[in-house]
ROVO-991661 format. One line per 10 residues: number of its first residue (from 1); their letters; for each residue x, z, y of N, C-alpha, C, O. Coordinates in steps of 0.02 Angstrom, whole numbers. Layout:
% residues N
NUM) A) X/Z/Y/X/Z/Y/X/Z/Y/X/Z/Y; ...
END
This chain:
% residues 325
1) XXXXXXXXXX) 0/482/-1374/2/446/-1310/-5/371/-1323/18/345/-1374; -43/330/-1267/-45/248/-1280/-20/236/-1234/-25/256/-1176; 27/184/-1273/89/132/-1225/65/70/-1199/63/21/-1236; 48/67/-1145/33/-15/-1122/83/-56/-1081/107/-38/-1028; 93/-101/-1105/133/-168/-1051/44/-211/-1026/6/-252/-1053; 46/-171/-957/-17/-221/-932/36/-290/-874/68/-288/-821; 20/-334/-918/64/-405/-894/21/-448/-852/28/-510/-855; -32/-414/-804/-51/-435/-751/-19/-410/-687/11/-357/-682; -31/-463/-630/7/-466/-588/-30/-452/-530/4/-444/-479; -111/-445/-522/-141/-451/-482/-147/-365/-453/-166/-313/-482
11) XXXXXXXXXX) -122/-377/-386/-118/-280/-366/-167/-257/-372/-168/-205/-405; -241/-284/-342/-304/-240/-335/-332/-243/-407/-377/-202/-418; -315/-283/-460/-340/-242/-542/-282/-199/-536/-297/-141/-526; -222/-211/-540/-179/-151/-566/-174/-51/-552/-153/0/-580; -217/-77/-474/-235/-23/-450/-280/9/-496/-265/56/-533; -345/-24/-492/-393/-14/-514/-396/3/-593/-435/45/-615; -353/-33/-632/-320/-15/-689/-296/58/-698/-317/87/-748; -249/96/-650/-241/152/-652/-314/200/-646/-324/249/-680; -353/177/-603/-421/233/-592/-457/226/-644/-497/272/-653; -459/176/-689/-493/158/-755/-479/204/-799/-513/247/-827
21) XXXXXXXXXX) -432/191/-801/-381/229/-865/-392/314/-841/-424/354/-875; -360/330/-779/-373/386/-771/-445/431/-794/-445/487/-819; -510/385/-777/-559/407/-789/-614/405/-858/-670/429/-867; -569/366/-897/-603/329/-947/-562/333/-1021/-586/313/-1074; -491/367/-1013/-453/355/-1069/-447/397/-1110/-411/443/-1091; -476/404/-1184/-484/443/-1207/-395/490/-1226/-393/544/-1257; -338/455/-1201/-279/458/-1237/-241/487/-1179/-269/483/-1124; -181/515/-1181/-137/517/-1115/-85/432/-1113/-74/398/-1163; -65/419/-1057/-69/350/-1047/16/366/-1013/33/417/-983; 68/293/-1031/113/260/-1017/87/205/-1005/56/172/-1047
31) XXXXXXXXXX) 100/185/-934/83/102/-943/163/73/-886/185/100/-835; 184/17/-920/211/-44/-854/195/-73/-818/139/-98/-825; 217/-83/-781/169/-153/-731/203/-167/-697/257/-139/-705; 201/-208/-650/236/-264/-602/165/-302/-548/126/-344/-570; 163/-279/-485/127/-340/-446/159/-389/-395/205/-386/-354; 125/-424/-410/141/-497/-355/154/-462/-295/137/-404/-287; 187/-496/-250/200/-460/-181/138/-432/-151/82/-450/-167; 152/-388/-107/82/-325/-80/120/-262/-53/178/-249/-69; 75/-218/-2/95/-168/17/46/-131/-8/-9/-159/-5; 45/-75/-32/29/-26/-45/29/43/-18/72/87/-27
41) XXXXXXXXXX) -11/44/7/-18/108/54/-48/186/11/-85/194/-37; -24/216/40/-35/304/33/-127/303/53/-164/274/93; -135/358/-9/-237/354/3/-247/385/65/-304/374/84; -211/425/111/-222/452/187/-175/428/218/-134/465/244; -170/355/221/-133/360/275/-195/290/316/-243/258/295; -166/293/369/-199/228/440/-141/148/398/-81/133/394; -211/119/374/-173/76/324/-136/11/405/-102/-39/395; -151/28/454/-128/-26/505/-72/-5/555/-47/-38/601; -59/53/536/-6/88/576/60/78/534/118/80/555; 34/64/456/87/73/399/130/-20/401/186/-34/379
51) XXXXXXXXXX) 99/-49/423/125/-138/421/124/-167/475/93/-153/527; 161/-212/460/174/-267/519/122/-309/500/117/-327/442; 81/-327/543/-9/-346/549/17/-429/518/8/-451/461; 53/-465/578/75/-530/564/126/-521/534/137/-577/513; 169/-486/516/212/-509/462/160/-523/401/164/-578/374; 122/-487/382/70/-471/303/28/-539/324/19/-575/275; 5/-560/374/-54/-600/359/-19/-667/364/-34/-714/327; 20/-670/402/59/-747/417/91/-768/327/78/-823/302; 129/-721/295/111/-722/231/87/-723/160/109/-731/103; 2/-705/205/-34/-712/160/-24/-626/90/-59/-637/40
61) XXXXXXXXXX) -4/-588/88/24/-494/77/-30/-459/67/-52/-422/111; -62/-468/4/-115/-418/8/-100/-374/20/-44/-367/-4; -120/-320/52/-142/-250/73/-184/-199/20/-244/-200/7; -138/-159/-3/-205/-119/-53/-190/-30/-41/-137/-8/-20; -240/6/-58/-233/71/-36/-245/87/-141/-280/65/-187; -195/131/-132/-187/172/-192/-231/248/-195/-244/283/-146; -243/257/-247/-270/318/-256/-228/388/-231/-253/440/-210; -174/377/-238/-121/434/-226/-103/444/-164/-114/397/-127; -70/504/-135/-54/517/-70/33/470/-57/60/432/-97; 53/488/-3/108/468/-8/133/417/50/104/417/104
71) XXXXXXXXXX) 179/381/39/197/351/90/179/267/44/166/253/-15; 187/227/108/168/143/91/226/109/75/278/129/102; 228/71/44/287/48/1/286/-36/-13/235/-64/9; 336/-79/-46/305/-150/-36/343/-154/-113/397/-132/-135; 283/-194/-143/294/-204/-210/311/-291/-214/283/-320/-168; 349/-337/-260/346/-395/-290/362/-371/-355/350/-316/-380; 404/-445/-387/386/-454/-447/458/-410/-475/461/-399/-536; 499/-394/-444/568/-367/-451/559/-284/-455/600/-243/-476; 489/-273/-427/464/-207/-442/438/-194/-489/390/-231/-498; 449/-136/-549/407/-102/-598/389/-61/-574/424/-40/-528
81) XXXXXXXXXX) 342/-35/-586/304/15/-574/296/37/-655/315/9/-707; 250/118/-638/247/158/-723/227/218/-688/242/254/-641; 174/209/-744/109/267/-759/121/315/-793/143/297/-847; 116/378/-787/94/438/-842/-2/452/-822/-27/459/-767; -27/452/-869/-85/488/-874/-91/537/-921/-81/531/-981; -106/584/-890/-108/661/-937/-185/690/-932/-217/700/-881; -203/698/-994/-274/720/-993/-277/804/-997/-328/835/-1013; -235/825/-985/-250/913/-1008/-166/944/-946/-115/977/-955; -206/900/-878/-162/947/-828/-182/1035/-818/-233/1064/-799; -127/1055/-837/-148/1145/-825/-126/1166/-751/-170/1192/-717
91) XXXXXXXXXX) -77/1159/-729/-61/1177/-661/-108/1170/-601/-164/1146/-608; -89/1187/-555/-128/1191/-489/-111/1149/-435/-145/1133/-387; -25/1125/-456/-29/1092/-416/17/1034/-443/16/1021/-503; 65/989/-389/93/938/-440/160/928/-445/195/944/-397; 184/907/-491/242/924/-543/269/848/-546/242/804/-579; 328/839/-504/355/777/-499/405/756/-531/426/699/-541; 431/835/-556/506/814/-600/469/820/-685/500/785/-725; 450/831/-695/414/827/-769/403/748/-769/439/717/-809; 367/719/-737/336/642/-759/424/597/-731/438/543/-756; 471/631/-682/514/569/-680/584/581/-721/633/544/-718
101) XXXXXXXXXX) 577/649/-766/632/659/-787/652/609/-831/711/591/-828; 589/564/-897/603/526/-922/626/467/-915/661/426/-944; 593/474/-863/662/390/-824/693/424/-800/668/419/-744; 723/451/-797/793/484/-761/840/464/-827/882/419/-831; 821/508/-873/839/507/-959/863/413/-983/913/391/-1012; 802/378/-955/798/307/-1010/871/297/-952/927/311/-973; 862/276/-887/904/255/-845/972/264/-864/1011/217/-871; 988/329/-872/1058/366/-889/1079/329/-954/1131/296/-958; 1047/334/-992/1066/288/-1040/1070/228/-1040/1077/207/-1097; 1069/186/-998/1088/137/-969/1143/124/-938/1163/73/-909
111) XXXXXXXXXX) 1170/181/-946/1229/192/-900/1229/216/-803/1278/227/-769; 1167/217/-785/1132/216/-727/1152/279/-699/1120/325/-724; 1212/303/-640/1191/378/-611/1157/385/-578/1165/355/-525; 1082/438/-587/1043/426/-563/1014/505/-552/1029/546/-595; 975/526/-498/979/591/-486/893/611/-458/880/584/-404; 857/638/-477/795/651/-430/824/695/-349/875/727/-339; 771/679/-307/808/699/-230/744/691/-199/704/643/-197; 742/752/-173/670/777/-94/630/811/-145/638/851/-191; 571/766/-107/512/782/-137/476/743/-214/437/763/-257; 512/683/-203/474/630/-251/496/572/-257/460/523/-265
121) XXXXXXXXXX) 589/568/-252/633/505/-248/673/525/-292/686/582/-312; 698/456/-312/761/442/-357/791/412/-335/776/356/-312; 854/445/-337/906/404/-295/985/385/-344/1008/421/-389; 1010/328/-322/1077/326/-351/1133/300/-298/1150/247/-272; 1152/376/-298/1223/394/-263/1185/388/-171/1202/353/-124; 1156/415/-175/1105/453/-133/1043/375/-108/997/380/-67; 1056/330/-137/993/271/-114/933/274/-151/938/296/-208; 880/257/-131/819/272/-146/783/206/-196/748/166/-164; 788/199/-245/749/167/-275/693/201/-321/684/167/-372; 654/254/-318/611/252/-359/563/289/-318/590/343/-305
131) XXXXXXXXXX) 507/285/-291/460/337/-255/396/352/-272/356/309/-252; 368/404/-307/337/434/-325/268/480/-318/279/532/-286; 197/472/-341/149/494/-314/109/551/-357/139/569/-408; 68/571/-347/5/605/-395/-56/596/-371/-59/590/-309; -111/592/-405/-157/624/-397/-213/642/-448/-228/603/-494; -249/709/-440/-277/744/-495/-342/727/-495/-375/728/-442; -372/708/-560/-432/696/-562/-474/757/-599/-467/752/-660; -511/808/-582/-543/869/-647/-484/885/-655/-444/892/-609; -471/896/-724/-435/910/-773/-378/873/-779/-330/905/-800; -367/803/-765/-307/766/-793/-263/734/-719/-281/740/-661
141) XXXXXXXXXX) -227/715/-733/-170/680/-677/-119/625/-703/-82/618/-752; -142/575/-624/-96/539/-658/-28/528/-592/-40/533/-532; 9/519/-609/76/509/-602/116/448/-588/151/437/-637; 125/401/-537/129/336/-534/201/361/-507/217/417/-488; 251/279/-515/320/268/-474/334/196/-468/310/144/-490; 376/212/-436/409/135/-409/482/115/-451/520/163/-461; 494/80/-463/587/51/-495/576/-3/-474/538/-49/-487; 637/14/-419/664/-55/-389/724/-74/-412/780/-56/-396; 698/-125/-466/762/-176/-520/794/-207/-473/847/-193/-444; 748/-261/-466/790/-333/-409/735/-334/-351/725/-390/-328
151) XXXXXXXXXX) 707/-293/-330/655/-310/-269/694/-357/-202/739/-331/-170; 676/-406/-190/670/-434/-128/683/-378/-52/635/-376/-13; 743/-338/-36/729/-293/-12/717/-322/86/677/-293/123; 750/-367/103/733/-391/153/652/-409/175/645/-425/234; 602/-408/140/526/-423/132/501/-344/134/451/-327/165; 533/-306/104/511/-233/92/518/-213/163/467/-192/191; 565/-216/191/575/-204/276/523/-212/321/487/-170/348; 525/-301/327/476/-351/345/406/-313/357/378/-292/407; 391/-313/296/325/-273/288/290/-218/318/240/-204/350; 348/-190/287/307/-123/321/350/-98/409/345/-45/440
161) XXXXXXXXXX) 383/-150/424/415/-119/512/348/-126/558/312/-177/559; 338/-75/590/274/-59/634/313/-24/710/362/13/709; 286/-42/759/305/11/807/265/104/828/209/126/842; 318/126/821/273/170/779/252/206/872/234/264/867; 253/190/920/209/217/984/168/171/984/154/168/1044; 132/124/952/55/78/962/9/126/942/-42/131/976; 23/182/872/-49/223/832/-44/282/853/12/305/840; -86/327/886/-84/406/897/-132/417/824/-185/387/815; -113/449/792/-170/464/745/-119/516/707/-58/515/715; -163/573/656/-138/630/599/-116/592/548/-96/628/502
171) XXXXXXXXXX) -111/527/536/-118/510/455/-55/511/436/-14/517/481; -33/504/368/40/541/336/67/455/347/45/400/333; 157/498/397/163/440/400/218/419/347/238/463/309; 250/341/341/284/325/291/367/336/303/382/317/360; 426/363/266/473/399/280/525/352/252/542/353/193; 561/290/321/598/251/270/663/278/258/685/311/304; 695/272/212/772/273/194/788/215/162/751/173/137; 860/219/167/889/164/110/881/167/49/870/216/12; 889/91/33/857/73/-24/909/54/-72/968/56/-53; 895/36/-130/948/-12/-165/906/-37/-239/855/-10/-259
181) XXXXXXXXXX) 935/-83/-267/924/-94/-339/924/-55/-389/924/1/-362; 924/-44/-452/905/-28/-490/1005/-71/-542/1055/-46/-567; 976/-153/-528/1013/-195/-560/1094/-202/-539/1142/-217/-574; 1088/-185/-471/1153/-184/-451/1207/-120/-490/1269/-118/-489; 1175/-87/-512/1201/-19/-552/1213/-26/-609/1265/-3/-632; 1163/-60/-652/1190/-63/-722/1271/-105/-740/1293/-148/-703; 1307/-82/-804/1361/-83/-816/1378/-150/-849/1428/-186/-844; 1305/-155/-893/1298/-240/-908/1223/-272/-894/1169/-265/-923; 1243/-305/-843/1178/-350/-844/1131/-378/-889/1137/-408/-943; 1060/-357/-840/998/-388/-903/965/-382/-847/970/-343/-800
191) XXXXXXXXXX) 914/-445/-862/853/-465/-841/773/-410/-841/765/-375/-891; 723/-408/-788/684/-383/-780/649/-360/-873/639/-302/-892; 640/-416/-910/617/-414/-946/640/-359/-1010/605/-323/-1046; 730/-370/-1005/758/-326/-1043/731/-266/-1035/703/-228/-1075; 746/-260/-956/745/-181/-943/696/-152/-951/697/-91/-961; 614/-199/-948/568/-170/-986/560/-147/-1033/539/-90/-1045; 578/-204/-1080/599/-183/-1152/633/-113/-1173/613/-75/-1217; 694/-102/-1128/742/-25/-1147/692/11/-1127/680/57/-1167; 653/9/-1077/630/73/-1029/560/120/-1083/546/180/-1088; 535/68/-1107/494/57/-1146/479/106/-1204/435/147/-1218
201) XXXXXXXXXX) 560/74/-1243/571/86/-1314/577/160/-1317/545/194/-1357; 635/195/-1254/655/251/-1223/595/296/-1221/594/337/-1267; 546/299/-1179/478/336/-1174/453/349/-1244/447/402/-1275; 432/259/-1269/391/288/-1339/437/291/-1409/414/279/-1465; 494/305/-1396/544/344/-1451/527/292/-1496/493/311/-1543; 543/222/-1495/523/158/-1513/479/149/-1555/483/104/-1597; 418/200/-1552/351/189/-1594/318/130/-1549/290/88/-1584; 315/117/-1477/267/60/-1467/302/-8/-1505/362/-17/-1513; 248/-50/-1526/253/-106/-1558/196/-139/-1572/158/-120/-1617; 183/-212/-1523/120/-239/-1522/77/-188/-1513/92/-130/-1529
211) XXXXXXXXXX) 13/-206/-1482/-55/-173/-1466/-54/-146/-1393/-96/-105/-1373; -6/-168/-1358/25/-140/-1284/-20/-159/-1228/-26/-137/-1171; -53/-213/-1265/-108/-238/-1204/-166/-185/-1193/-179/-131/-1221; -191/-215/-1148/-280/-199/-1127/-317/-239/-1173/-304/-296/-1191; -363/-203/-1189/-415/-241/-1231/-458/-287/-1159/-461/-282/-1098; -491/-340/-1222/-542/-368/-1149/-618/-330/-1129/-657/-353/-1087; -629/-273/-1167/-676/-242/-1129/-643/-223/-1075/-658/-248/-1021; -576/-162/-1081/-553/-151/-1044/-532/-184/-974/-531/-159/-918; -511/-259/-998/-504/-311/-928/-555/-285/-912/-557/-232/-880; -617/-323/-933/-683/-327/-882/-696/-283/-847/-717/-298/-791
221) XXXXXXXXXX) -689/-227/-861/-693/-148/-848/-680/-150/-771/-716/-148/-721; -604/-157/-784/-543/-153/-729/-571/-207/-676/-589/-195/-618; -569/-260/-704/-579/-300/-633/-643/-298/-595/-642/-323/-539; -708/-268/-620/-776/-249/-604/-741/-213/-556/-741/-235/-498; -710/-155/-570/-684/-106/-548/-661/-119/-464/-683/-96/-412; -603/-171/-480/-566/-187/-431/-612/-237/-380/-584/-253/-328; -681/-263/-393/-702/-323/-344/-748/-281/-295/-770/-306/-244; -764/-205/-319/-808/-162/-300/-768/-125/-251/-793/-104/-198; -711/-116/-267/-670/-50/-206/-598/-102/-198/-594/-137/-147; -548/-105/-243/-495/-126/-214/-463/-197/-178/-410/-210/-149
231) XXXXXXXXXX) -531/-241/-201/-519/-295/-164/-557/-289/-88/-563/-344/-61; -584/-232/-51/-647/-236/-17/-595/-210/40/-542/-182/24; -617/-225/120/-601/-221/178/-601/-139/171/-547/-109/179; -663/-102/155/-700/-76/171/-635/3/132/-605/47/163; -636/-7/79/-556/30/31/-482/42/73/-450/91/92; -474/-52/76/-401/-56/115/-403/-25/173/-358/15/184; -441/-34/209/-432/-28/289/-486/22/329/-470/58/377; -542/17/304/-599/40/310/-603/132/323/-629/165/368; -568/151/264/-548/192/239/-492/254/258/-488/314/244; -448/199/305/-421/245/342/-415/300/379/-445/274/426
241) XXXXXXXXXX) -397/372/407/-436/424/456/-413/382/515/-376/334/524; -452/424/551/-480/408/624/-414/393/672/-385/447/683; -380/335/704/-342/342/737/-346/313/795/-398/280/800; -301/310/860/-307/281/923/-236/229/924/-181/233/897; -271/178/971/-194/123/960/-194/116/1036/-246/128/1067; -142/97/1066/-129/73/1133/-84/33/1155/-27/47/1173; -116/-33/1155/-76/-107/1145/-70/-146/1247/-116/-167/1282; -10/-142/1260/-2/-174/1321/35/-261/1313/95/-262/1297; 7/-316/1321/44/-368/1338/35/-430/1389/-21/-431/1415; 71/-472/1404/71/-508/1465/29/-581/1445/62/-625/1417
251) XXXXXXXXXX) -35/-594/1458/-68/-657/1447/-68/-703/1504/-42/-694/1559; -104/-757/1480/-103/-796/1535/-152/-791/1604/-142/-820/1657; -195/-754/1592/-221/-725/1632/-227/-654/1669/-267/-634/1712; -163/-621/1631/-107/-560/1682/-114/-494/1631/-142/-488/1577; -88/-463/1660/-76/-389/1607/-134/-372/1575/-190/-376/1598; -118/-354/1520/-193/-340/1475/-167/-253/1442/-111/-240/1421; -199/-225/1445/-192/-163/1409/-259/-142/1384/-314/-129/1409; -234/-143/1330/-285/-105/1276/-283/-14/1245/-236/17/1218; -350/8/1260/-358/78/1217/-417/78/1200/-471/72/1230; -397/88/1131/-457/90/1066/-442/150/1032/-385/173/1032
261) XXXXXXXXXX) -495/179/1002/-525/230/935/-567/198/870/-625/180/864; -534/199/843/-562/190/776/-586/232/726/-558/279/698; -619/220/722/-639/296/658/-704/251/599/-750/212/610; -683/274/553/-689/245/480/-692/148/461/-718/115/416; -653/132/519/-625/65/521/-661/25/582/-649/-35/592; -698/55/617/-732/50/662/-713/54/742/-686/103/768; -731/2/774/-715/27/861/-744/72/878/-795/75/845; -741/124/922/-806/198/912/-787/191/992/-835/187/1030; -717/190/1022/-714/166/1105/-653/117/1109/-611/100/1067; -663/100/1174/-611/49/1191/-629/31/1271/-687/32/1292
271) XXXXXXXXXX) -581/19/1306/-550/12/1375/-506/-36/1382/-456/-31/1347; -510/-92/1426/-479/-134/1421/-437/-127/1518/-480/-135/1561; -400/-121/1532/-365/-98/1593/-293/-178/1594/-275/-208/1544; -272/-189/1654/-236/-242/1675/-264/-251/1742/-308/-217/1769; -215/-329/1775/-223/-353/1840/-245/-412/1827/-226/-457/1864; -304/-432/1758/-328/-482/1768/-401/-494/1808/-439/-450/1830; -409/-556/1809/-475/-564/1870/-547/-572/1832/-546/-597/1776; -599/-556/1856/-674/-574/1804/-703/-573/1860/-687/-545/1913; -761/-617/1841/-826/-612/1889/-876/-563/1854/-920/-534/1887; -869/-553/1791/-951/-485/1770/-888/-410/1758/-829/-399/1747
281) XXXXXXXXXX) -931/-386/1765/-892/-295/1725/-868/-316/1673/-892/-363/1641; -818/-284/1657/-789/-271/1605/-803/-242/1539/-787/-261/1483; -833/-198/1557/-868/-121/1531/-917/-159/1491/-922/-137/1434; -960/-216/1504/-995/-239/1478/-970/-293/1395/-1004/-307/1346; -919/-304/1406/-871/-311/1337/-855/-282/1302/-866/-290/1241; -817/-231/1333/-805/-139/1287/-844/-152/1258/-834/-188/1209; -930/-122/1279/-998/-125/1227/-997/-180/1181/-1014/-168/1123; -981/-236/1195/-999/-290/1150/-935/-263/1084/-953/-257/1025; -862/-250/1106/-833/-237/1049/-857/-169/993/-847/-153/934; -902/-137/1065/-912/-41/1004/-918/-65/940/-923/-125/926
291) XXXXXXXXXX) -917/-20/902/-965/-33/825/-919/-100/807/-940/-105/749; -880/-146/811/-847/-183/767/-787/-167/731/-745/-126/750; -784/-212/659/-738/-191/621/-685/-207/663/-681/-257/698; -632/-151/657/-567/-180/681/-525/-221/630/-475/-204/598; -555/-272/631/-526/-327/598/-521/-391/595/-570/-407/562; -484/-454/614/-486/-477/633/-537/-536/631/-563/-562/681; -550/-560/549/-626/-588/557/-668/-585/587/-682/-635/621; -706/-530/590/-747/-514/603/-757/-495/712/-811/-488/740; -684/-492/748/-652/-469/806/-662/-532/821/-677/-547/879; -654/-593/758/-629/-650/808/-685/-704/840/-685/-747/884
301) XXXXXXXXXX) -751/-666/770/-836/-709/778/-855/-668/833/-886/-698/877; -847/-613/840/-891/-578/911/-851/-603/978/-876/-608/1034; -787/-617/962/-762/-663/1042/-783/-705/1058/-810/-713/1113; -778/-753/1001/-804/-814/1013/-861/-829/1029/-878/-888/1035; -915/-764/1043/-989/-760/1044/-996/-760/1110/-1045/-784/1137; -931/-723/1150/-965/-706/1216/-933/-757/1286/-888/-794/1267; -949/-761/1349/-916/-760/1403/-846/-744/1407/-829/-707/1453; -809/-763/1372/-738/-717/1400/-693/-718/1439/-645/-680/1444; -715/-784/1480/-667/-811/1536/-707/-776/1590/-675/-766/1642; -800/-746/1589/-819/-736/1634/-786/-642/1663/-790/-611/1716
311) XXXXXXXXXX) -758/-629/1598/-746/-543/1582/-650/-567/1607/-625/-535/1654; -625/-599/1586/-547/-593/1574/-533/-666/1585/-528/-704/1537; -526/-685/1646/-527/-745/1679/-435/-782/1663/-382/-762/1686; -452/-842/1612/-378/-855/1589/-349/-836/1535/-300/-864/1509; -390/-765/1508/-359/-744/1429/-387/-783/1386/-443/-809/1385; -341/-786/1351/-359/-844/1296/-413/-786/1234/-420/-725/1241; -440/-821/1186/-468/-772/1138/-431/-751/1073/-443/-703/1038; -380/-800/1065/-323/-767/1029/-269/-711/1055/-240/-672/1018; -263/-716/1122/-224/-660/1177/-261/-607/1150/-236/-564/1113; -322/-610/1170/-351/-543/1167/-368/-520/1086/-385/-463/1070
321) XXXXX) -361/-570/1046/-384/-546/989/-298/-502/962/-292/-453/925; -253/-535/991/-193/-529/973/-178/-450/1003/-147/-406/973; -200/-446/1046/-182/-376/1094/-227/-311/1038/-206/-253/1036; -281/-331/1002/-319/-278/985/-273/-250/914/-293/-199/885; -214/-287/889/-175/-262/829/-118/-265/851/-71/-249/815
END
């Protein structure tokens, strides 16, 4: 097995780092990691149903969709994350206590009581800090989790609180429970770095030593990787299944209600209903929005293109851009 400490911080390589490795590694794979703040969403889920739109952007929160199923989750720097890649999966289907028993193991020895619980959590003394994914590629699988050391848990909230009657849609939704540290548990305190260090040593039965990095083919690899799919609209959001949103609020030019369909990131219909006043149809805007990304760039150049005081007499174009998320 190869042990990596990948000591980048950037989510859309780290992602992309896992699909690399998965597809490319001649070895079965342990890796660490840690990303900069980001939400991370489940590969089927409606990546806009899963976050708070302005909490993430007023922050500046990348958004990234993971290869694995699952629920959306919010990573910083207080988060580790950890890889299994297995090149010779035999089963049919997937096996969650095999890849988390060993952190169950390193933890405990830490003094940590710590217990697997559901489907794909670790919990201590029934709180949820570790959550858990798969997905199978051919033959091999890899196995991702979460350890929440010191995460920022007030931001983890933040993030991902959505109202969850705005999205009608099938997509898997995210299942919160309580949370807790990792750090608040241990018996003697240590820093992120330590606990890398133990967690580490624990897995590779303290054979890793130096060579933990990525090579720089490998960078290049990865980040090619990541500028092609995980940094792209088109991955994060794009990507999503097909859902319906239905947004009501009070502008300055009178009740606005919105109903939209989206399907593969796309407006496909939309209806705009209220007691505001216009001199042209309405209906004739709908059309102008069909076919646009639902997103806000791109939502905010086609407003600005048209008449909109002549359609929605008094709405501002941020009202309405605001009403469509």
């Amino acid at each position: 097995m190869r042990f990596i400490h990948n000591t980048n911080t950037d989510p859309a390589f780290n992602l992309a780092c896992e699909e690399w490795l998965l597809k490319n590694s001649p070895d079965d794979v342990f890796m660490l990691w840690r990303n900069a703040p980001a939400v991370i969403v489940g590969r089927n889920q409606n990546t806009l149903s899963q976050i708070d739109e302005e909490f993430v952007r007023t922050r500046d929160i990348p958004v990234i969709r993971r290869l694995s199923g699952g629920g959306a989750v919010f990573h910083d720097l207080g988060n580790i994350n950890f890889t299994f890649i297995d090149l010779k999966h035999s089963g049919s289907g997937l096996d969650f206590r095999r890849f988390t028993e060993p952190i169950l193991d390193a933890l405990r020895g830490m003094g940590v009581p710590c217990d697997f619980d559901g489907r794909n959590d670790l919990v201590i003394n029934g709180q949820k800090f570790s959550g858990n994914a798969q997905h199978i590629h051919k033959n091999r699988v890899l196995h991702h989790g979460t350890l929440l050391f010191s995460a920022e848990i007030t931001d983890l909230s933040g993030a991902l609180r959505v109202d969850p009657e705005k999205y009608r849609d099938k997509a898997v939704k995210s299942v919160q429970k309580r949370v807790t540290n990792i750090s608040s548990h241990l018996p003697e305190p240590m820093d992120v770095a330590q606990f890398l260090d133990r967690l580490m040593g624990h897995i590779s039965s303290g054979t890793a030593q130096g060579g933990l990095e990525l090579s720089e083919m490998e960078k290049l690899a990865v980040d090619s990787l990541a500028d092609v799919k995980y940094r792209t609209w088109d991955w994060n959001f794009g990507y999503s299944p097909q859902y319906g949103m239905v947004r009501k609020t009070r502008t300055t030019g009178g009740l606005l209600e919105v109903h939209l369909d989206v399907k593969q990131g796309r407006i496909e219909q939309i209806r705009l209903f209220g007691d505001y006043f216009g001199s042209r149809n309405v209906g004739e805007l709908e059309k102008r929005l069909q076919g646009c990304r639902h997103e806000r760039t791109a939502l905010r150049k086609l407003i600005a293109s048209v008449p909109l005081a002549d359609y929605l007499r008094d709405v501002q174009p941020e009202e309405l851009l605001n009403c469509l998320f």
